[in-house]
Backbone as numpy.savetxt, mean C-alpha at the origin, in Angstrom:
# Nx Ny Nz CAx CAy CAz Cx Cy Cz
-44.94 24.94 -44.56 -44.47 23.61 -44.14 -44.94 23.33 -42.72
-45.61 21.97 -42.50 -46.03 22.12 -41.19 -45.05 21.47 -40.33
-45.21 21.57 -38.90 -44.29 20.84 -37.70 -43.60 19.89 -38.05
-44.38 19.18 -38.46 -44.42 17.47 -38.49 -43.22 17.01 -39.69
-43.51 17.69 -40.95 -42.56 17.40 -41.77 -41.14 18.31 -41.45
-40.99 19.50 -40.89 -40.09 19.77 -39.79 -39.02 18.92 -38.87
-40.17 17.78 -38.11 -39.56 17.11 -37.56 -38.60 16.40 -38.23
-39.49 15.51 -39.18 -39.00 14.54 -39.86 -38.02 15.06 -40.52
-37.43 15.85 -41.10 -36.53 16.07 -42.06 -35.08 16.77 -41.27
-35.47 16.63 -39.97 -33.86 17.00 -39.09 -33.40 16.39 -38.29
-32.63 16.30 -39.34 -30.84 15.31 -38.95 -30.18 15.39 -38.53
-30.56 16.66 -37.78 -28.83 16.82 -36.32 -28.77 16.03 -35.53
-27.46 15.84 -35.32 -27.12 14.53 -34.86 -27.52 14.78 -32.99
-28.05 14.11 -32.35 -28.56 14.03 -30.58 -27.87 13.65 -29.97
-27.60 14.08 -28.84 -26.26 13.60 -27.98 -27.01 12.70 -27.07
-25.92 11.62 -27.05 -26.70 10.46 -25.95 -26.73 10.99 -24.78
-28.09 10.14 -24.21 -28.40 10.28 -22.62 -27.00 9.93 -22.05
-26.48 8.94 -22.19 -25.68 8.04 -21.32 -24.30 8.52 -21.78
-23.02 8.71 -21.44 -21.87 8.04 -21.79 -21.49 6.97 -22.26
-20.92 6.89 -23.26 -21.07 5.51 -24.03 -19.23 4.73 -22.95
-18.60 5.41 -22.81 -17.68 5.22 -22.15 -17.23 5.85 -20.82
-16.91 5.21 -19.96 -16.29 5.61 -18.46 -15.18 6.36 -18.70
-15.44 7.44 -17.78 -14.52 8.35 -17.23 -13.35 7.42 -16.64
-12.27 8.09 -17.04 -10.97 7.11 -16.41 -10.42 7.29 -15.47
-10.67 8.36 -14.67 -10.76 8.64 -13.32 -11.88 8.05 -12.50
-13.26 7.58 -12.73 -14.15 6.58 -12.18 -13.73 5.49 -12.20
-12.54 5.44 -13.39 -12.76 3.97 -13.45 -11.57 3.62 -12.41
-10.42 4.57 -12.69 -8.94 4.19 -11.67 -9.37 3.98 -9.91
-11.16 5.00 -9.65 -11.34 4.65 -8.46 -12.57 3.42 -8.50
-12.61 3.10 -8.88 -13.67 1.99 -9.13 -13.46 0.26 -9.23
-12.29 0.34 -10.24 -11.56 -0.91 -10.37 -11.07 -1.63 -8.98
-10.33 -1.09 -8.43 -9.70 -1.63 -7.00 -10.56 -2.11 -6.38
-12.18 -1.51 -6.16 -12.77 -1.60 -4.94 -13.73 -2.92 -5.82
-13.59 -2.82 -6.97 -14.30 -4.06 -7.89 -13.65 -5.29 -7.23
-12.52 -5.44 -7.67 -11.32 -6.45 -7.30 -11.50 -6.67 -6.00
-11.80 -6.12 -5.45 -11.57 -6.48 -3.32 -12.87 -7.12 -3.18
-14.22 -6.64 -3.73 -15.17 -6.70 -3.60 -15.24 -8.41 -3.90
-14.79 -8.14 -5.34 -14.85 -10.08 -5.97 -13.86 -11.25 -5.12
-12.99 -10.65 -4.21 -12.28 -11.47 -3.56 -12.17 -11.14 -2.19
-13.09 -10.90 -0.98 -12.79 -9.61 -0.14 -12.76 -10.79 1.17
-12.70 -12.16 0.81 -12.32 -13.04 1.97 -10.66 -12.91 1.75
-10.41 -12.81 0.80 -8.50 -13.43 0.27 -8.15 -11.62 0.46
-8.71 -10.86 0.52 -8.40 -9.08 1.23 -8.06 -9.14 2.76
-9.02 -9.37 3.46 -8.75 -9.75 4.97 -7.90 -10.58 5.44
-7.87 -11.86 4.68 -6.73 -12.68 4.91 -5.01 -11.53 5.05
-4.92 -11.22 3.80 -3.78 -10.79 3.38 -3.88 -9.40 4.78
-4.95 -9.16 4.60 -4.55 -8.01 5.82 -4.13 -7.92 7.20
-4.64 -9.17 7.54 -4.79 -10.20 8.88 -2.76 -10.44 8.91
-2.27 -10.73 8.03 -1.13 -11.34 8.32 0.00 -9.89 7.54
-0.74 -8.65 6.94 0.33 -7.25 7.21 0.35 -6.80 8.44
-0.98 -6.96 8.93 -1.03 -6.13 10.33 -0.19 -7.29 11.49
-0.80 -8.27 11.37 -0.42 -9.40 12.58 0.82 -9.42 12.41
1.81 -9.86 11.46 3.12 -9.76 11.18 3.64 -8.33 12.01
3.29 -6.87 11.77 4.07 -5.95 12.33 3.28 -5.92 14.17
2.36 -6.60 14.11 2.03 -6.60 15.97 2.60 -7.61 16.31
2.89 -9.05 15.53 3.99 -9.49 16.75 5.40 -9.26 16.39
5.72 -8.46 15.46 7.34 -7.81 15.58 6.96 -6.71 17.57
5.78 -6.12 17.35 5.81 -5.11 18.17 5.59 -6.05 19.82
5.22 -6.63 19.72 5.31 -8.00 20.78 6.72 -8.39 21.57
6.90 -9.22 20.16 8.58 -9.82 20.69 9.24 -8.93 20.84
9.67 -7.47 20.39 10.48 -6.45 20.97 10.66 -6.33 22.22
8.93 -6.28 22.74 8.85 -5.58 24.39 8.63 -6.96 25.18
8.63 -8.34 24.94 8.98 -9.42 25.24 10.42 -9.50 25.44
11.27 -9.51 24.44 12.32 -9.60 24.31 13.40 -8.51 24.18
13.48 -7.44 24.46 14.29 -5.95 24.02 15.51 -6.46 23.58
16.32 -7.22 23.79 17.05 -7.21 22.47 16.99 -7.74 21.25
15.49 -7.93 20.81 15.29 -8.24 19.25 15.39 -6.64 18.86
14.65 -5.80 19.66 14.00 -4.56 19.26 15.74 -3.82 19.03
16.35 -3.70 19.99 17.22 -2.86 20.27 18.26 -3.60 18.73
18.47 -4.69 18.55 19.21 -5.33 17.24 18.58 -4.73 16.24
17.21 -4.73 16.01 16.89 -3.94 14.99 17.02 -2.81 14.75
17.23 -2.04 15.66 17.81 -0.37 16.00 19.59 -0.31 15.41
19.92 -1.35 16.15 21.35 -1.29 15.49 21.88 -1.45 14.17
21.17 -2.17 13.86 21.18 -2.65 11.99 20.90 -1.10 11.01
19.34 -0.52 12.05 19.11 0.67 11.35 20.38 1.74 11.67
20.67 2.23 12.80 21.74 2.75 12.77 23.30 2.18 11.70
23.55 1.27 11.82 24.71 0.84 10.66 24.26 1.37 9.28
23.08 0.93 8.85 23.40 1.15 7.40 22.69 2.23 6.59
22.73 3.51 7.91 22.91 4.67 7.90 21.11 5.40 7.95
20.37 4.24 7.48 18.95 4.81 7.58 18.68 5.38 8.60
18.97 5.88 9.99 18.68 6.73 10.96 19.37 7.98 10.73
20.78 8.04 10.03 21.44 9.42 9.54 20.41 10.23 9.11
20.38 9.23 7.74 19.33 9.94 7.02 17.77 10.47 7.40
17.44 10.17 8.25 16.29 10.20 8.87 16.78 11.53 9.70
18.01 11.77 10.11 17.89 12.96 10.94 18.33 14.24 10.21
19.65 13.66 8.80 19.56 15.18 8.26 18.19 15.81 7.59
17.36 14.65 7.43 16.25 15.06 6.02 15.23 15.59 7.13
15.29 15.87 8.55 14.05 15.81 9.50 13.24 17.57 10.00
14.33 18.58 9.06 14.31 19.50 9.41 14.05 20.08 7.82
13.49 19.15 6.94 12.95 19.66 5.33 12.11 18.46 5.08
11.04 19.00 6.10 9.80 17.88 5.72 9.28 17.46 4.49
8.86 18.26 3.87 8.74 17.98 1.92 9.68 17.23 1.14
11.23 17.05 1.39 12.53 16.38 0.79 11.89 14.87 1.76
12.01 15.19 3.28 11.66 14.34 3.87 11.13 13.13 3.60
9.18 13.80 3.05 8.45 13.03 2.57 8.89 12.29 0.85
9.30 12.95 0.54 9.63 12.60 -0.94 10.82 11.60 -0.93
11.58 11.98 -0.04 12.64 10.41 0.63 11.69 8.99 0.87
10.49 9.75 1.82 9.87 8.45 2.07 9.24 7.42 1.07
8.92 8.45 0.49 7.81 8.10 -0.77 8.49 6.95 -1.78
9.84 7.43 -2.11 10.75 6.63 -2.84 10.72 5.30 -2.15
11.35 5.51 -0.82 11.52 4.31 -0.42 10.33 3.47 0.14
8.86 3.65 0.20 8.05 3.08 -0.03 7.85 2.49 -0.91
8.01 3.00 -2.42 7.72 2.79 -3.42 8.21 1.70 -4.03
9.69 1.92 -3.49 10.92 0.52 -3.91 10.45 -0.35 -3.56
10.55 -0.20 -2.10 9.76 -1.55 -1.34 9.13 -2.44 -1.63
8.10 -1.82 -1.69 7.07 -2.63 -1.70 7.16 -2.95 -3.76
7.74 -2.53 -4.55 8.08 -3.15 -5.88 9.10 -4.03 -5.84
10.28 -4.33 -5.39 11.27 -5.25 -4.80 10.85 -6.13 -4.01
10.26 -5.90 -3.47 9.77 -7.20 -2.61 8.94 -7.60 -2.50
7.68 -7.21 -3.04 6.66 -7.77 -3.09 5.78 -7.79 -4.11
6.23 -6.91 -5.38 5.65 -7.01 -6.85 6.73 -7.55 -7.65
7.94 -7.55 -7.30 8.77 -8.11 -8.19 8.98 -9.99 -8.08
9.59 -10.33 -6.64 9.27 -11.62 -6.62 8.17 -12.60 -7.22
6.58 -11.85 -6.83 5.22 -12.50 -7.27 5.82 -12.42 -8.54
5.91 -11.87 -9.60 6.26 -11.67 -10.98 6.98 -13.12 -11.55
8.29 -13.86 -10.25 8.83 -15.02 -10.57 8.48 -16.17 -10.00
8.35 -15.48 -9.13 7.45 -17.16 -8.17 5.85 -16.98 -7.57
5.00 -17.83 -7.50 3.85 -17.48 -7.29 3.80 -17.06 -6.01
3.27 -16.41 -5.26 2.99 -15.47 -3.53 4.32 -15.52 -2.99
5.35 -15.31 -3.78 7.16 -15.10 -3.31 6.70 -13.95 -2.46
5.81 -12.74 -3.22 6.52 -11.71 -2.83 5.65 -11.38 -1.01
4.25 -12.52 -0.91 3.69 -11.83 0.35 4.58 -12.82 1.31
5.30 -13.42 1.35 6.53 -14.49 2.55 7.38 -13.23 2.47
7.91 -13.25 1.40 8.65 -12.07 1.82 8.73 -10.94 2.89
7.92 -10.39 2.40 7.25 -8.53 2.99 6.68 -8.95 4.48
6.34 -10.45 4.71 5.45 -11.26 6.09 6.43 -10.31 6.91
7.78 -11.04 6.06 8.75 -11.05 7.42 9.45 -9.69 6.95
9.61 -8.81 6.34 9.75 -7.44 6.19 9.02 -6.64 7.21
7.81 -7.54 7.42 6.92 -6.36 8.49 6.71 -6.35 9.74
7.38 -8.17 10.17 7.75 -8.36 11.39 8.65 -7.69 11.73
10.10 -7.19 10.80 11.35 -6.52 11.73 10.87 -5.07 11.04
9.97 -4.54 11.02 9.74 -2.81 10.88 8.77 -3.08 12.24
7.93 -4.46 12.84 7.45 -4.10 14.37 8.50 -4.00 15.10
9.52 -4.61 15.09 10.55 -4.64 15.81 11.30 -3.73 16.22
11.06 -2.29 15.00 11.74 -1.41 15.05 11.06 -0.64 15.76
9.63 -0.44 15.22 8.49 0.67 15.73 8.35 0.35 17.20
8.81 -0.65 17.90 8.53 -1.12 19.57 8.43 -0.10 20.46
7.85 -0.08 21.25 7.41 1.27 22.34 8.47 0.61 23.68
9.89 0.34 23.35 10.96 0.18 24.19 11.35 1.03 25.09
11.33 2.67 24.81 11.82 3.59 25.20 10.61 4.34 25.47
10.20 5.31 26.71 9.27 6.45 27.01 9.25 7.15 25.55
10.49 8.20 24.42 10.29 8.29 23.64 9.73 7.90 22.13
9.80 6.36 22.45 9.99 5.69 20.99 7.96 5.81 21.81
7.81 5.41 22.71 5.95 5.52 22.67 5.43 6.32 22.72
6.01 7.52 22.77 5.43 8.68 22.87 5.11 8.82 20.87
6.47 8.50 20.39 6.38 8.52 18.59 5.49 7.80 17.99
5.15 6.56 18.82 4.59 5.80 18.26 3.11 6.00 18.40
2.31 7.89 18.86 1.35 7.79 18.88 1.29 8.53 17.61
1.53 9.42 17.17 1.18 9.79 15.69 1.79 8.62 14.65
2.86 7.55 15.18 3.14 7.03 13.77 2.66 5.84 13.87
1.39 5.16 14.80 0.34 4.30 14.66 -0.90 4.90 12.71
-1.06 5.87 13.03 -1.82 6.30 11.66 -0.91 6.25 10.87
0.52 6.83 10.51 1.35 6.52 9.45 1.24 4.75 9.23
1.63 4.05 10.52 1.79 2.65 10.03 0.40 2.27 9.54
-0.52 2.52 10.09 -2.22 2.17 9.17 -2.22 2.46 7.83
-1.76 3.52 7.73 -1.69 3.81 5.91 -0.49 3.09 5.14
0.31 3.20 5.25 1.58 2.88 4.61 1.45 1.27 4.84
1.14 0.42 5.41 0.38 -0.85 5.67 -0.90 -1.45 4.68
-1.48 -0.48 4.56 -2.81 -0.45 4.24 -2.11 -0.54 2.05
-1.23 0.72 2.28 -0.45 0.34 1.12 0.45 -1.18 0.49
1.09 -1.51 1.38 1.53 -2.76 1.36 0.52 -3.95 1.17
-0.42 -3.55 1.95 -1.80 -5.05 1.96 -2.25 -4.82 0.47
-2.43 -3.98 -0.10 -3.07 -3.77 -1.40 -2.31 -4.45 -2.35
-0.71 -4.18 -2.73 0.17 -4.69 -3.44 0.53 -6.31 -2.85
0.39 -7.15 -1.46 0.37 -8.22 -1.49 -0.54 -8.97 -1.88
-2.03 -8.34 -1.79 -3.30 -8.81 -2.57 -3.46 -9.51 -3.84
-2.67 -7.95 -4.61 -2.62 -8.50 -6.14 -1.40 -9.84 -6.09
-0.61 -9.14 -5.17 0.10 -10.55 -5.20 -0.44 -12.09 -5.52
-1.04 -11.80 -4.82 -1.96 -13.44 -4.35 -2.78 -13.69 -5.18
-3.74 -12.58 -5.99 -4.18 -12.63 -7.22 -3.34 -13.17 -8.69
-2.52 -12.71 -8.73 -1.83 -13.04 -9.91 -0.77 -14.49 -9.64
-0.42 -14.79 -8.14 -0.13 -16.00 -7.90 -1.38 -17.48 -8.27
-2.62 -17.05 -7.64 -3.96 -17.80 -7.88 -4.21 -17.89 -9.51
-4.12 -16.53 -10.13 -4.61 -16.94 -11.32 -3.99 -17.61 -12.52
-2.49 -17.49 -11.56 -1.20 -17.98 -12.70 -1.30 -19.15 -12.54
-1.42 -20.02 -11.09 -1.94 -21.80 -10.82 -2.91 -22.27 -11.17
-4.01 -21.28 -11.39 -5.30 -22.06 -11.25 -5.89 -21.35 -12.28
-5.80 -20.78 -13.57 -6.65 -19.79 -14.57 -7.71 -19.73 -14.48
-8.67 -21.09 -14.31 -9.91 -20.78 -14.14 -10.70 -20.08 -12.76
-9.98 -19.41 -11.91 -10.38 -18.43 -10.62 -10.46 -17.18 -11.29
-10.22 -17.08 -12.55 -10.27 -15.47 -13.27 -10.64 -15.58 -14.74
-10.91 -17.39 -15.07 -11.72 -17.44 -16.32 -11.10 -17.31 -17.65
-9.58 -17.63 -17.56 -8.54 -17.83 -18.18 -8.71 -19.39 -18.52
-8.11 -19.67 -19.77 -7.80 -20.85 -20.49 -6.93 -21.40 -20.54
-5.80 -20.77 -19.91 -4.80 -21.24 -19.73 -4.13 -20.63 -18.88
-2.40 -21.37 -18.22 -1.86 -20.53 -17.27 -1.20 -18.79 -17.67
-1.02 -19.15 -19.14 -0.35 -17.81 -19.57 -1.13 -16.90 -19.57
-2.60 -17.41 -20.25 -3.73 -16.27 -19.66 -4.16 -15.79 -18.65
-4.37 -16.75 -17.76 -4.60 -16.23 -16.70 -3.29 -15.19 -15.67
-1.84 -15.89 -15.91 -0.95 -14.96 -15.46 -1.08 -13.40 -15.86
-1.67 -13.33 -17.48 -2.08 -12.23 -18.33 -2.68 -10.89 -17.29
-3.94 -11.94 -17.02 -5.28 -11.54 -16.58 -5.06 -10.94 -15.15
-4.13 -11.70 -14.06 -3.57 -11.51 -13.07 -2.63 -10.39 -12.95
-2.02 -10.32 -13.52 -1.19 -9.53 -13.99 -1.67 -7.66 -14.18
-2.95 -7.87 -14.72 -3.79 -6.82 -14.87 -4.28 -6.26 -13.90
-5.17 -6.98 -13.17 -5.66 -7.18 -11.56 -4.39 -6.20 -10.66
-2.79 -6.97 -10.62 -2.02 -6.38 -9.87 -1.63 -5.45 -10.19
-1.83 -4.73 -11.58 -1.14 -3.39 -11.94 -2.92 -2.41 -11.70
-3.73 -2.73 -11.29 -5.05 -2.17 -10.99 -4.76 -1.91 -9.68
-4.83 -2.70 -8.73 -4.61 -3.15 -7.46 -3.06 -1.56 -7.09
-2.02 -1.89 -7.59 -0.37 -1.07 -7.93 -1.06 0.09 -7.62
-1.78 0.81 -8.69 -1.94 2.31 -9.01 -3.01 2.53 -7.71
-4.09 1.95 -6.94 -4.62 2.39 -5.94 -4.07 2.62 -4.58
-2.84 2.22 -4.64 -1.05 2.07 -3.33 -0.76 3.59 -3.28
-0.91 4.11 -4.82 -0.28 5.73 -5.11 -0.77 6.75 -3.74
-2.22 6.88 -3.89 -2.69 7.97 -2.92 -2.20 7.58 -1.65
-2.56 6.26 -1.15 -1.90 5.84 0.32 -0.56 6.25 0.77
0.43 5.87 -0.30 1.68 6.25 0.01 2.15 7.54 -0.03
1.57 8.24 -0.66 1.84 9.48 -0.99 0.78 10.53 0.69
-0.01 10.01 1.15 -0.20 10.51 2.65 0.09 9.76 3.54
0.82 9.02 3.26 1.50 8.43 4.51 2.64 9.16 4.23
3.27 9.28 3.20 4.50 9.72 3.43 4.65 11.29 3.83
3.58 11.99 3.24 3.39 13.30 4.19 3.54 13.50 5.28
2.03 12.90 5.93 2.07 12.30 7.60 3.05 12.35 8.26
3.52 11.12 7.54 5.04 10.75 8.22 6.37 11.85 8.93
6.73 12.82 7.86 7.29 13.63 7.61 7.00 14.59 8.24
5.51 15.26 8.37 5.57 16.28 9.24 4.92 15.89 10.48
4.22 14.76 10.73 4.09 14.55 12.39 5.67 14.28 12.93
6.70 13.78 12.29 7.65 13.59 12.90 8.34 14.92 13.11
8.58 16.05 12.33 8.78 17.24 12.84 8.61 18.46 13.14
6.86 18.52 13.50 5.92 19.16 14.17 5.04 18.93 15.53
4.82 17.67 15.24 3.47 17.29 16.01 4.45 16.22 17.16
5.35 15.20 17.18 6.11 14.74 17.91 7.16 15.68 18.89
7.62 16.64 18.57 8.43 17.37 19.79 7.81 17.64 20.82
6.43 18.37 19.76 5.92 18.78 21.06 5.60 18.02 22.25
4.79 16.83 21.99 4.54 16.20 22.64 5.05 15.26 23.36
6.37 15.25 23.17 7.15 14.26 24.08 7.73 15.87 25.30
7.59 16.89 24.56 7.42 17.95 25.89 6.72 18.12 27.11
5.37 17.50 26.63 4.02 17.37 26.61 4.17 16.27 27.80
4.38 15.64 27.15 3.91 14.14 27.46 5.31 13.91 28.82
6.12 13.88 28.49 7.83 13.86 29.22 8.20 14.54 30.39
């Protein structure tokens, strides 16, 4: 039998060059940066007014010290500084405190509202992030000394928030206007939006989850020292 009819007569099946389908881990990092990419003027916007919102909370504080110091008191009342000091000496519980309450957050107030009213939830969180500048204020020699490792916590954990007001604004736009996402209607496009913000949701995970590390052990490692340091 020669080569040729060899060839021809085998039928094992050939594995494609290509992947016929994406890895779903390419795709969970891929999607987000798709989405920012297709809208990355309405990204900056939204980022422009997480960050600007918590710099002029951090403004009017040291303008005004008793906005800052009211916001201290509120935190002291309703016990969030307790908690902040028993959990400060089990950094891992710590972080995993934080993590939660990141997590709420920014789903309460700023994925849940968008859900009923269109961009409810980025007015909201505006002014959520004005009184967390208020809090973070460099009022006290200590509170600025803290506020040099928890400038990178607030970049990330921010950076988290801007992502989830994004989709906000996405799924507000596409729920008014369907055709910005090529929807036929408003229910579709809310659909479609909708998708976008639970894409947008799951890329918040890694951010929050090292910020809330960060958080946790610069506050009870890397801060003593340095207000030793520094003091």
């Amino acid at each position: 039998m020669s080569r040729k009819t060899i060839a021809t007569n085998d039928h094992s099946p050939q594995r494609p060059l290509t992947p016929r389908t994406k890895h779903p881990l390419r795709r969970f990092l891929r999607k987000p940066f798709q989405i920012i990419r297709a809208n990355f003027r309405a990204y900056l916007t939204i980022n422009a007014i997480v960050y600007g919102s918590v710099i002029a909370g951090l403004v009017a504080a040291m303008v005004f010290p008793n906005l800052g110091a009211g916001q201290v008191v509120i935190l002291e009342d309703n016990g969030t500084l307790d908690l902040v000091r028993s959990l400060l000496n089990t950094p891992w519980l710590f972080s995993l405190t934080i993590l939660g309450v990141n997590v709420s957050t920014g789903a309460l107030l700023i994925v849940l509202p968008s859900l009923i009213a269109p961009f409810a939830g980025i007015a909201i969180f505006a002014y959520k992030a004005f009184t967390l500048g208020l809090a973070m204020a460099p009022t006290t020699k200590i509170m600025a000394v803290t506020l040099i490792p928890h400038s990178l916590t607030a970049l990330i954990e921010f950076q988290a928030y801007a992502l989830l007001m994004f989709g906000a604004y996405i799924l507000g736009r596409s729920w008014i206007r369907p055709a910005t996402i090529g929807a036929r209607n408003h229910r579709q496009g809310y659909v479609r939006g909708l998708q976008q913000l639970g894409w947008l949701s799951l890329s918040t995970l890694p951010l929050f989850i090292v910020g809330a590390i960060w958080e946790a052990f610069s506050l009870r490692y890397l801060v003593p020292p340095l207000i030793q340091w520094l003091l």
